[in-house]
C-alpha positions in Angstrom: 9.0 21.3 9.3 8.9 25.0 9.6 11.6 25.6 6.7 13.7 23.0 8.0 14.7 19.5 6.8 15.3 16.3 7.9 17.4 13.3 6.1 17.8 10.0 7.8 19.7 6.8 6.5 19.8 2.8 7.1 23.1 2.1 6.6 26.4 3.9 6.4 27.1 4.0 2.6 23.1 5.8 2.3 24.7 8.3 5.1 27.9 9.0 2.9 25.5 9.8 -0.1 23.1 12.0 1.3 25.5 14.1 3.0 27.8 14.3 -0.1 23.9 15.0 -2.0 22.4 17.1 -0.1 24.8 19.6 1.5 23.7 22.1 -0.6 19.8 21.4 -1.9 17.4 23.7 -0.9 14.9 22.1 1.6 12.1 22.6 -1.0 14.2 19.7 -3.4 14.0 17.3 -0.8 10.7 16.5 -1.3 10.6 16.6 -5.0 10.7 13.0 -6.0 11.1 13.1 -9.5 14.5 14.3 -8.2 15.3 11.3 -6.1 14.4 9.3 -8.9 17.0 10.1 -10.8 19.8 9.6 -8.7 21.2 6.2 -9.7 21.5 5.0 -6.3 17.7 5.1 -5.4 16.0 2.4 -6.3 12.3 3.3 -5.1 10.7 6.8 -4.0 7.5 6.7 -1.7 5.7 10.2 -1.4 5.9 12.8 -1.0 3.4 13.1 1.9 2.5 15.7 3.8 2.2 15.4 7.7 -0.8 16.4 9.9 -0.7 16.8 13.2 -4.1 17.6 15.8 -3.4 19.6 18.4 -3.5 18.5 21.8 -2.4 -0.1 6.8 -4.9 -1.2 9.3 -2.7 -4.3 9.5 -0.6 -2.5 12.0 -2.8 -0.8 14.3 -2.6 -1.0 17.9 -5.9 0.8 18.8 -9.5 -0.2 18.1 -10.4 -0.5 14.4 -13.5 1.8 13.9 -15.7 0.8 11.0 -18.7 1.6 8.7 -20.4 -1.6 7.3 -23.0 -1.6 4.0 -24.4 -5.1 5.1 -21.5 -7.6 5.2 -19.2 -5.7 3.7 -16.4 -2.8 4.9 -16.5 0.3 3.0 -14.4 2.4 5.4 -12.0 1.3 8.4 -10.0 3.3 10.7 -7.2 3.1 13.4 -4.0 3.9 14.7 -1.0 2.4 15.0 1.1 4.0 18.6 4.4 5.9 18.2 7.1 6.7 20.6 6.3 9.8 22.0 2.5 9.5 22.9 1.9 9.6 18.7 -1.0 8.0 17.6 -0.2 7.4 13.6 -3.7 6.9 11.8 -4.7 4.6 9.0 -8.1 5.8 7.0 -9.2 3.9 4.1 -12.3 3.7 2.5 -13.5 1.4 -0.6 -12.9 2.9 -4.2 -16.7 2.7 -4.7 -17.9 4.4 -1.2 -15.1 7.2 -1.8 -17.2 10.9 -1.7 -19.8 10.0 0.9 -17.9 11.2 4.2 -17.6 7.9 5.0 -13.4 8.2 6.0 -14.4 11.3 7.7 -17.0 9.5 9.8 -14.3 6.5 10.6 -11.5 9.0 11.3 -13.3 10.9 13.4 -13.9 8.0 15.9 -10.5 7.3 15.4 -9.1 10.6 16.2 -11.2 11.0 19.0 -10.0 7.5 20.7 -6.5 8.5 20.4 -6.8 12.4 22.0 -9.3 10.2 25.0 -6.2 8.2 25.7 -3.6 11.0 25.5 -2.0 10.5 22.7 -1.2 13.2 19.8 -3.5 12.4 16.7 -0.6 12.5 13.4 -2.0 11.8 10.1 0.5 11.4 6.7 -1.3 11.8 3.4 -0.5 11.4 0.4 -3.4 12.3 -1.9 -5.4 15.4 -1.8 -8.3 13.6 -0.8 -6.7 12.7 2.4 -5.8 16.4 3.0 -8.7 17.5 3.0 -10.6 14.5 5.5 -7.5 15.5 7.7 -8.0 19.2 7.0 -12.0 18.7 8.2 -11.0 17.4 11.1 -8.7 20.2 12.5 -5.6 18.7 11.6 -2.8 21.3 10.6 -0.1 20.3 8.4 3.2 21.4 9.7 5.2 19.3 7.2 6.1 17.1 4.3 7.6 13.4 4.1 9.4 11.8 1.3 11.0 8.2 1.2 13.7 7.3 -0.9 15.5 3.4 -1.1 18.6 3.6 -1.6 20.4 0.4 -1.9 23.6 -0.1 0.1 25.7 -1.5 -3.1 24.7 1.8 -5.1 25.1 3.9 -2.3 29.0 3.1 -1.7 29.9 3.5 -5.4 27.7 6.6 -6.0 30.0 8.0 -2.8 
């Protein structure tokens, strides 16, 4: 965030890699995963994402699920999941055949405005451009970007 960059690991070996890796990468390569992907010690890349923050899975929500029904049937859900900090972490999804309608903004609205009622700061990760811009609609600023890498612990220690 704000020009600066962030690298966590699991394990030791991971720890050895990335600091022997990416000493001297700009901050702008860590979040280029087509980069990550070729290093022979990651096995998977998730992202990148960009973070969203608003001022002041559904599987793993803590906090009311907020939904929009057609009939019987869920077309868009809603929720967050609660973070250290006071972090709300939302989870928006909406059916591949309701997509377009508003529908995730409706649900993430209700959602957004449950966590900021109970104090909690309202984050939101995306990873599609659709996403952006329901978070975007909503007020939510993006102050950073999120990449995840595996790297698996026997690779790591011979890649270091």
């Amino acid at each position: 965030m704000g020009g600066a960059g962030i690298a966590t690991a699991p394990h030791a070996a991971a720890g050895q890699l990335l600091r022997a890796t990416l000493t001297e990468l700009p901050v702008d390569a860590l979040y280029d995963a087509e980069w990550w992907r070729a290093l022979p010690a990651v096995t998977d890349v998730l992202g990148p994402a960009v973070l969203a923050y608003l001022d002041r899975g559904l599987d793993e929500i803590t906090s009311p699920a907020f939904l929009v029904r057609e009939g019987t049937r869920v077309v868009a859900a809603a929720g967050y999941r609660r973070w250290p900090g006071e972090v709300a972490h939302l989870c928006v999804l909406a059916a591949p055949g309701s997509r377009g309608r508003g529908l995730a903004r409706t649900v993430a609205t209700a959602a957004t405005g449950d966590a900021l009622a109970a104090g909690l700061l309202p984050h939101w990760r995306a990873r599609t451009e659709a996403s952006r811009r329901v978070a975007r609609a909503l007020g939510y600023r993006e102050l950073g970007r999120q990449l995840s890498a595996h790297i698996g612990r026997r690779a790591a220690a011979q890649a270091t």
